[in-house]
C-alpha positions in Angstrom: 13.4 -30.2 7.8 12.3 -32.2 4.9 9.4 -29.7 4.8 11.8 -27.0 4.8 14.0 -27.8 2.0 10.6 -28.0 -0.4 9.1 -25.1 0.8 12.6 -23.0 0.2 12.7 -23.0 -3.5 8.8 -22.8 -3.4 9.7 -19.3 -2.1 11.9 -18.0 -4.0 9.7 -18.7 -7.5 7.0 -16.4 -6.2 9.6 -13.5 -5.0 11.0 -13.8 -8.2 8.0 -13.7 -10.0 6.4 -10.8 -8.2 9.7 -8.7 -8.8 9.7 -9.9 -12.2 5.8 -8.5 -13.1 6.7 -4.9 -10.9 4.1 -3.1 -9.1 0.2 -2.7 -10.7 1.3 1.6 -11.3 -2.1 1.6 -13.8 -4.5 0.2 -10.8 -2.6 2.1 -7.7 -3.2 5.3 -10.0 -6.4 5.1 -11.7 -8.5 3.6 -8.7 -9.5 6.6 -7.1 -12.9 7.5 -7.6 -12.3 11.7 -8.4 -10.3 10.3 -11.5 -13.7 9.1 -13.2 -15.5 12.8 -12.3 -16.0 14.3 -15.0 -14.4 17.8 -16.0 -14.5 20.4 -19.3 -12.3 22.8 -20.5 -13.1 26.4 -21.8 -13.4 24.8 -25.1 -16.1 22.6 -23.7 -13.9 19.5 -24.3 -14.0 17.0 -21.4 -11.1 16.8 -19.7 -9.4 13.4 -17.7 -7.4 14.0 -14.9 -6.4 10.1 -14.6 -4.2 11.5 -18.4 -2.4 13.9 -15.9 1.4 12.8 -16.0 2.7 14.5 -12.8 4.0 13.5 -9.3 1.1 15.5 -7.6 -1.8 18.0 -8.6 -2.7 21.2 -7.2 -7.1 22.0 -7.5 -7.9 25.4 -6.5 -11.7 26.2 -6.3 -12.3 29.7 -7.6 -15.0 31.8 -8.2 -14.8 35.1 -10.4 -17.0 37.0 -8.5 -15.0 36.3 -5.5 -12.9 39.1 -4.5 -10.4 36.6 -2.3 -10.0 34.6 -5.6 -9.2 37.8 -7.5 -6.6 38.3 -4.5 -4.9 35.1 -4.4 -4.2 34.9 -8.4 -0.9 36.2 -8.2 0.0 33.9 -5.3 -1.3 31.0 -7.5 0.8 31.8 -10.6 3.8 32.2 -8.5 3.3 28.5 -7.2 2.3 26.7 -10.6 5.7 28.8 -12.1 7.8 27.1 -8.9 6.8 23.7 -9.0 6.2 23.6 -12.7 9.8 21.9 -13.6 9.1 19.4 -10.1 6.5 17.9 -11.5 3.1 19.7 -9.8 0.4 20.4 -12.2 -2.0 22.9 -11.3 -5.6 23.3 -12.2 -8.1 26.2 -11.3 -11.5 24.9 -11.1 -14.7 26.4 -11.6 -17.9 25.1 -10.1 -21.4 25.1 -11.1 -23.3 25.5 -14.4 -25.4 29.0 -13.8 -21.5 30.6 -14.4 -21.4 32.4 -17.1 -18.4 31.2 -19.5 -17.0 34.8 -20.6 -16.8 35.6 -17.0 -14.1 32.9 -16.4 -12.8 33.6 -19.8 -12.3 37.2 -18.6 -10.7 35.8 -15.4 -7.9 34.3 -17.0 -7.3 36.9 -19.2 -7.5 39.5 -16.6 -5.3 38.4 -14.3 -3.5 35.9 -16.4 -4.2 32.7 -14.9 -1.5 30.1 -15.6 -3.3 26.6 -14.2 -5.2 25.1 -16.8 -9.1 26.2 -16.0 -11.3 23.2 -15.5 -15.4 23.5 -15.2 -16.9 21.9 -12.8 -20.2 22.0 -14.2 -22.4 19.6 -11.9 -20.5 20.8 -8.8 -19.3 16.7 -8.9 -15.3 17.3 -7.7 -16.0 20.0 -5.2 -18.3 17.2 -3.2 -15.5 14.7 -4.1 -13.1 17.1 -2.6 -15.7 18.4 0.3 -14.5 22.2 -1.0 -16.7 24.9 0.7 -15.1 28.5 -0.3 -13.5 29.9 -2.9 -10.4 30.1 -3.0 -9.7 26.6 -1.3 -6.9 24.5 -2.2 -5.9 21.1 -2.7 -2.6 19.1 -2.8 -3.4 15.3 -4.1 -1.3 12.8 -5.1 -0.5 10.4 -8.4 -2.9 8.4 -6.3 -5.8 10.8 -6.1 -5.4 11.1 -2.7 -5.7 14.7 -0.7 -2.5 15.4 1.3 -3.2 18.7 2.0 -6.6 21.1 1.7 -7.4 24.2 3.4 -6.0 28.1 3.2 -3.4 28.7 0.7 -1.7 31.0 3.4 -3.0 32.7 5.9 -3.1 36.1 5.1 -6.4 36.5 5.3 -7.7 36.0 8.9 -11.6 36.7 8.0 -13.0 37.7 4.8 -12.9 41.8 5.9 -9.4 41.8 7.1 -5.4 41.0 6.3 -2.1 40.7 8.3 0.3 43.0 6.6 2.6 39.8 6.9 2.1 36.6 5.6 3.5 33.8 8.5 2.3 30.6 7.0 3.0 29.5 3.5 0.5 26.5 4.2 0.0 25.4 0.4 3.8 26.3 -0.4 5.1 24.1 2.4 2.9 21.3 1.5 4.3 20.9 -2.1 7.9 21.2 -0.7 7.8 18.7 2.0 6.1 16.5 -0.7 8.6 17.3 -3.7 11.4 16.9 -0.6 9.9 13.6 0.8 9.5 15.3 4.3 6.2 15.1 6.3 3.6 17.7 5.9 3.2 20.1 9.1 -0.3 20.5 7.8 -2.5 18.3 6.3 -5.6 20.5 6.5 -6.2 24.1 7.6 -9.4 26.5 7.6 -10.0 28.0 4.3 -11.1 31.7 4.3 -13.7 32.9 1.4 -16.9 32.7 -0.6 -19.0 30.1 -0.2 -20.1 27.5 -2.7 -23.7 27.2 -3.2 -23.4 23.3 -4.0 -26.2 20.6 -3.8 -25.1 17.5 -1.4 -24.7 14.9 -3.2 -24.3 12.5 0.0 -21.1 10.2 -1.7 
């Protein structure tokens, strides 16, 4: 009993302390190794994710040659319009070095991109992110960590052929049920597309 009584206020110091410092947000958030990859802009500035300021990020791995990537634009500027004011930030991202920058330039000017284009230059994030087609999403979190990856929908059942009706929303319904605090129905599906030549890295 004696014991007791010492240990009591002994207690209640350290809750009070820890409550009193609040949780470690800059070391839960900036932890994650794919926040030290390094990224570039169009204007060949280097661009930190771990500055990102949103609840979530959406990466989707396009090509420009791709014809599925062509495709899925609108879809993708549809999305990054809906969750814009909920906090998502999307990024389209570009692998590999051989790609010729007016091509991408022309991408988003063509077809009017709205995620901020990132280049992938040493193909570093799509091994972080084990991508293999373009287009192939991913939904990660403040934490950097992937809640969902796969198809964006699945509209396209092979890369020669289309339902006439879409069924699955699969990256729509991810953001939601994370935005909404439900549980994800899916947290990864089988992306359709083109595939990225990308050296292994073996991380």
């Amino acid at each position: 009993m004696k014991h007791l009584k010492i240990l009591l206020p002994l207690l209640i110091i350290s809750l009070l302390s820890t409550a009193s410092r609040g949780p470690d947000k800059e070391k839960d958030t900036k932890d994650h190794p794919m926040f030290s990859v390094k990224l570039n802009t169009l204007s060949k500035e280097e661009f930190d994710l771990s500055k990102v300021k949103a609840k979530a990020m959406v990466i989707v791995v396009m090509a420009p040659e791709c014809p599925l990537s062509r495709s899925y634009t609108l879809t993708i500027n549809k999305l990054a319009e809906k969750y814009k004011r909920k906090g998502i930030e999307f990024f389209a991202l570009f692998p590999g070095k051989d790609l010729p920058l007016m091509d991408i330039v022309e991408f988003q000017r063509k077809y009017k991109l709205k995620p901020q284009v990132l280049l992938d230059n040493d193909y570093r994030m799509v091994d972080m992110l084990r991508a293999s087609v373009t287009p192939e999403a991913f939904l990660i979190d403040a934490y950097g960590e992937t809640r969902y990856s796969g198809a964006i929908d699945n509209w396209v059942y092979s890369l020669t052929k289309k339902r006439q009706v879409i069924t699955r929303h699969y990256l729509d319904d991810a953001i939601n049920s994370m935005v909404t605090g439900f549980p994800l129905e899916y947290e990864k599906t089988q992306p359709i597309g083109c595939f990225i030549n990308a050296p292994i890295y073996g991380n």
